[in-house]
Each structure stands twice: as structure tokens, then as C-alpha cells.
C-alpha positions in Angstrom: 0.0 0.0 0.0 1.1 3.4 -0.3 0.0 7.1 -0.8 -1.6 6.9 -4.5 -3.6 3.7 -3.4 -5.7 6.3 -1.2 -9.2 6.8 -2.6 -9.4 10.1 -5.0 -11.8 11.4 -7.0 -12.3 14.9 -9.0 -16.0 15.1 -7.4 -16.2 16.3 -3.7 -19.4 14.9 -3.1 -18.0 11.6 -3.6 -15.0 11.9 -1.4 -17.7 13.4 1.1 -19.2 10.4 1.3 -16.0 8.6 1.5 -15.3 10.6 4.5 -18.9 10.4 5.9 -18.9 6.4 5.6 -15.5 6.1 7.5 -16.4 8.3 10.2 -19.8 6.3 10.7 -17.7 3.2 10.5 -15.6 5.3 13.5 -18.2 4.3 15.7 -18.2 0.4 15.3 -19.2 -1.9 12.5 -22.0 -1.6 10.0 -23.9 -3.1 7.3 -24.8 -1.6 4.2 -28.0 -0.9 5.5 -26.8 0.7 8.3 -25.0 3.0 7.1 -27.2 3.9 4.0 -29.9 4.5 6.7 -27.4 7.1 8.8 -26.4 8.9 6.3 -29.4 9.0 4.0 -27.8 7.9 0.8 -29.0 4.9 -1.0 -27.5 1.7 -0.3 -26.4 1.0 -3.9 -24.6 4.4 -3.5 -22.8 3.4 -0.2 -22.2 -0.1 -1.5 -20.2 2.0 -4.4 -18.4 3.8 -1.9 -17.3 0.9 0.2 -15.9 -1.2 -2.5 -13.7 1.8 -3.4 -12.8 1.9 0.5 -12.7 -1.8 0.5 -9.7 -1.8 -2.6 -8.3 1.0 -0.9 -7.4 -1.4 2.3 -9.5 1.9 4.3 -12.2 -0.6 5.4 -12.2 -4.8 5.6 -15.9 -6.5 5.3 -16.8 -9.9 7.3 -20.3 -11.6 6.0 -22.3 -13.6 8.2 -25.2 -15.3 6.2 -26.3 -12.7 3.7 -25.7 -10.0 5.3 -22.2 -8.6 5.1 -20.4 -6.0 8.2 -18.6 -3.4 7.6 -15.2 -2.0 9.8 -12.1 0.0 9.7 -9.6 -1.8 8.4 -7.1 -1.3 11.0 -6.2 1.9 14.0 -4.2 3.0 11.7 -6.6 4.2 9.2 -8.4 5.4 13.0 -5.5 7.9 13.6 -5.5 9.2 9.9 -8.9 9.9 10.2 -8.7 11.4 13.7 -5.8 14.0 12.9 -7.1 14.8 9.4 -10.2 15.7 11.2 -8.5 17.6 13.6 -6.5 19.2 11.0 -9.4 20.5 9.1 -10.7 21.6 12.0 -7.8 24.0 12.7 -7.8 25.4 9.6 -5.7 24.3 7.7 
């Protein structure tokens, strides 16, 4: 993994999203559903979203029956989100 592996996108409504799904996945793990219903986008919207996250290494996925969770891949990807947060924050 490095640097130009990270998720990018001319459009900043989709790398709003981006953002918004991995802060709602800040809070524990999710299915689709879940977070569709959080954030009020459509699921086949999110499910876009999280594959781009998902080849990104951002966030892993664990299925149990049908139904398929959704988590931060690692605290690593935690702290990036936490300091780029607090960065924008600052004003920066």
C-alpha cells in the first residue's frame, strides 16, 4: 500500500461520502444498510463507496449469512482519520 492507493476522485461529493462512511464506521461496525440509513444515501450508493474503500485497504468487510459487516480496516486508518479531522478543524 502506499499514498496513491488512497481513494481520489475529482467530485467532492463523492470523497464526502467517503469521508462520511468512514467516520460512521468510527463508531463500530456496520452493514450496508446501516449506514445507508445514517447517512441517507442509498444503499447501492454506499455499497459503491465501500468497494472503493474496500480496494483502498481503508475498510475490511466480514459476511455472516447474507448479510455482510462493515469495519475500519485497521487503527491505523483510526488515527488518519482522527488527525485529518482535527487538522481541518484547525484550519488548515
Amino acid at each position: 500500500r502506499d499514498l496513491h492507493s488512497f481513494p481520489t476522485r475529482r467530485s467532492s461529493d463523492l470523497d464526502s461520502t467517503r469521508i462520511k462512511i468512514v467516520s460512521a464506521l468510527m463508531a463500530g461496525e456496520l452493514c450496508v444498510a446501516d449506514i445507508a440509513e445514517v447517512l441517507e444515501i442509498s444503499a447501492s450508493a454506499i455499497s459503491h463507496q465501500l468497494r472503493i474503500l474496500r480496494q483502498a485497504k481503508i475498510v475490511r468487510y466480514r459476511r455472516v449469512g447474507k448479510q455482510i459487516y462493515y469495519s475500519i480496516e485497521d487503527n491505523h486508518v483510526g488515527i488518519l482519520y482522527t488527525v485529518g479531522m482535527e487538522h481541518v478543524k484547525e484550519g488548515h
